[in-house]
C-alpha positions as CSV (number, residue, x, y, z in Angstrom):
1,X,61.8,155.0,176.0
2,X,58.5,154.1,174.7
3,X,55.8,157.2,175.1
4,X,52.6,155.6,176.5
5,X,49.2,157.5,175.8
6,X,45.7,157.6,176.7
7,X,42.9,159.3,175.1
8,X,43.7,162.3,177.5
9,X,46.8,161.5,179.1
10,X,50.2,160.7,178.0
11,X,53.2,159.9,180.0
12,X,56.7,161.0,178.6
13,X,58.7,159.0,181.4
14,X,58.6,161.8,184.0
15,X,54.5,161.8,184.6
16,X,51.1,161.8,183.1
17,X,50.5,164.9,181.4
18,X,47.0,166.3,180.4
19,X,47.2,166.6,176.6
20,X,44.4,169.1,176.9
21,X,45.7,171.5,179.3
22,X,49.1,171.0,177.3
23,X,47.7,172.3,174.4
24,X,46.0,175.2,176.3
25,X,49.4,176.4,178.3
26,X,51.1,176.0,175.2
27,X,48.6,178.6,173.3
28,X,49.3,181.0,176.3
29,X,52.7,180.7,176.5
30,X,53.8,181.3,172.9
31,X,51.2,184.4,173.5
32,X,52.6,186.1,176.2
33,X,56.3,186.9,176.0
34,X,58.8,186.2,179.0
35,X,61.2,188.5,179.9
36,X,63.6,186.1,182.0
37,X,64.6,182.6,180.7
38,X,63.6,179.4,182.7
39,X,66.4,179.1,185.0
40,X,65.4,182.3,186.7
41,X,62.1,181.5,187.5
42,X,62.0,177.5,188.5
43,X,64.5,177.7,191.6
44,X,63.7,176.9,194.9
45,X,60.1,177.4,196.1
46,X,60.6,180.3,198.2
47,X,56.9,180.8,198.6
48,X,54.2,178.9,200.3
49,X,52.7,178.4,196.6
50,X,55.2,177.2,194.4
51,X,54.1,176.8,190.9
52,X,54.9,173.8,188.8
53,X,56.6,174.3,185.4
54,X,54.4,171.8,183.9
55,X,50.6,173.0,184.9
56,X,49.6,170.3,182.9
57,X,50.8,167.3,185.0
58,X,47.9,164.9,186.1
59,X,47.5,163.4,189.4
60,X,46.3,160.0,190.7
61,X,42.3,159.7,191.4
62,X,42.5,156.7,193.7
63,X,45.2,155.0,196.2
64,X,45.2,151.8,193.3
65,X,46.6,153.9,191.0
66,X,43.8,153.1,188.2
67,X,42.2,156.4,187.7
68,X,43.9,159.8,186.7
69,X,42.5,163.2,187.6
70,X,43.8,166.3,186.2
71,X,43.7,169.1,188.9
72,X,43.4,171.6,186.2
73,X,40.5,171.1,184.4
74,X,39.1,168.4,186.3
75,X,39.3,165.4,183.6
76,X,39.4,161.8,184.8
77,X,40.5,159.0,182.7
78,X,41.1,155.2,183.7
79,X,44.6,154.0,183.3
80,X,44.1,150.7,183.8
81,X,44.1,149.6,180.3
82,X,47.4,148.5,179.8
């Protein structure tokens, strides 16, 4: 499968990532160490705030689907270039 990027977005086949905020939870992560692997974390959302394991993925600006907003840091980029 063929990796499509923007200048701050890239999508991997599963959604548009922010390659900023990417780089930032990546920094964290190899930081901190966790105690409990993946798997016991992720299950179901049993709270009313589930957390995503990619804090990074972007989110459509507009109902066209031209413009992605990262709720993260707040970075919009148009999409529409391909």
């Amino acid at each position: 499968m063929e990796k499509i990027e923007l200048n701050d977005f890239y999508n991997d086949g599963f959604g548009w990532i922010c390659k900023h905020c990417e780089r930032e939870l990546n920094k964290q992560n190899n930081v901190s160490t966790q105690k409990h692997s993946r798997l016991m974390h992720e299950g179901e959302a049993e709270s009313k705030q589930p957390k995503l394991s990619n804090q990074a993925l972007a989110k459509w600006a507009d109902k066209a689907h031209r413009t992605l907003f990262c709720p993260r840091c707040s970075i919009t980029e148009l999409a529409d270039k391909f």
